[in-house]
C-alpha positions in Angstrom: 89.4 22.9 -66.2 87.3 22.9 -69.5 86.0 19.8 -71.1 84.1 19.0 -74.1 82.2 16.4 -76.1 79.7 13.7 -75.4 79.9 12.9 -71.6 79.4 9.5 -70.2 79.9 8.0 -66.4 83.3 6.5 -67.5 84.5 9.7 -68.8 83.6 11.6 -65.3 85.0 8.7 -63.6 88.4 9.1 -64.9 88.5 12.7 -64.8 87.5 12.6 -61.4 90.2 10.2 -60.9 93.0 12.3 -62.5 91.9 15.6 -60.4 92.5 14.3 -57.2 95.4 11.7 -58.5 97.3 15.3 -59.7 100.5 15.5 -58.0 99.3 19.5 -57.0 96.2 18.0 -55.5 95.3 19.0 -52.3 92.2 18.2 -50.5 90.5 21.5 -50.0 91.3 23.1 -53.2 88.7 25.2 -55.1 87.8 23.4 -58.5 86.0 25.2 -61.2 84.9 23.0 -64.4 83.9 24.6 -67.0 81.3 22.0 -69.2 79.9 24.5 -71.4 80.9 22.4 -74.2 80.3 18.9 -72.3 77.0 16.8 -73.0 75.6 14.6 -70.7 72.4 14.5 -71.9 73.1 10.6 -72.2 73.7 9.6 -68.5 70.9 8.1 -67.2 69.1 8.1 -63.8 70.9 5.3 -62.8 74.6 6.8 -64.3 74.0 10.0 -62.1 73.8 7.6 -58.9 77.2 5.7 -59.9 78.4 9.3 -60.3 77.4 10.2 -57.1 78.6 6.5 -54.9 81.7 7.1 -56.7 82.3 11.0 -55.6 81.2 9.9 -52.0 84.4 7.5 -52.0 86.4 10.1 -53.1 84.9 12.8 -50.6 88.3 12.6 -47.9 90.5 13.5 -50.9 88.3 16.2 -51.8 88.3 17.9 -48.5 86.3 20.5 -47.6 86.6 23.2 -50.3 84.2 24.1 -53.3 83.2 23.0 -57.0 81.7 24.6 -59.3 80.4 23.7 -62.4 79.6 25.4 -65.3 77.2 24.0 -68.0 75.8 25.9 -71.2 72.2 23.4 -72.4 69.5 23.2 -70.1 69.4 19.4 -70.4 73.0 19.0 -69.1 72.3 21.7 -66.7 69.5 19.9 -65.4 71.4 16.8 -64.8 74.1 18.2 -63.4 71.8 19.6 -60.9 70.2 16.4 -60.3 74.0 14.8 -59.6 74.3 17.9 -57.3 70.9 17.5 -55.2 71.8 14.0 -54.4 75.3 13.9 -53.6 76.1 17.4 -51.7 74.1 15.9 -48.4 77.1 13.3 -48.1 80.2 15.3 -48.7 82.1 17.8 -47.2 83.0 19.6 -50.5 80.3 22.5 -51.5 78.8 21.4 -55.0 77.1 23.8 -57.2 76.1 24.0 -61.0 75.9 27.1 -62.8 74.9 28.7 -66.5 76.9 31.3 -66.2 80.6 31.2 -65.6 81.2 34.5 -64.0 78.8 33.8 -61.4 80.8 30.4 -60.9 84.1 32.2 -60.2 82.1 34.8 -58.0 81.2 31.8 -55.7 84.1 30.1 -55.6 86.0 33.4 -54.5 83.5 34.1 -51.7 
């Protein structure tokens, strides 16, 4: 999935929403989001936490598989990592942000 323009906790909310409301949704399923052209560089502190409570309830639908995600400035790199670091403890899904979207697809196959 690719996504673009300015990103805001809403916006995630409701994408996260439609992944795992998708009628080919299964929990378990590999996701790769591609955010090169995504900024987040306006979510605050407090916007990555309601992120993060929000993925936790969603964590049974997600199952047990992977997600990667693939960002292209540092700044939204560095808050996607943040997001990562504090949610991955409480779910059963694998999180991890990449810069490069080869090595994305490379971890998501292993």
């Amino acid at each position: 999935m690719t996504t673009e323009g300015n990103g805001d906790v809403a916006g995630i909310v409701a994408f996260l929403k439609d992944i795992i409301s998708h009628p080919q949704w299964q929990p378990g399923n590999l996701i790769l989001l591609d955010h090169r052209a995504l900024k987040i560089d306006r979510i605050t502190t407090s916007g990555i936490e309601d992120v993060s409570v929000y993925f936790r309830t969603i964590a049974p639908q997600l199952g047990n598989g992977k997600i990667a995600l693939v960002m292209n400035r540092k700044i939204d790199f560095g808050i996607a990592r943040a997001w990562e670091n504090i949610t991955e403890q409480d779910v059963g899904i694998k999180i991890h942000v990449f810069r490069n979207y080869e090595k994305a697809t490379s971890w998501l196959e292993k």
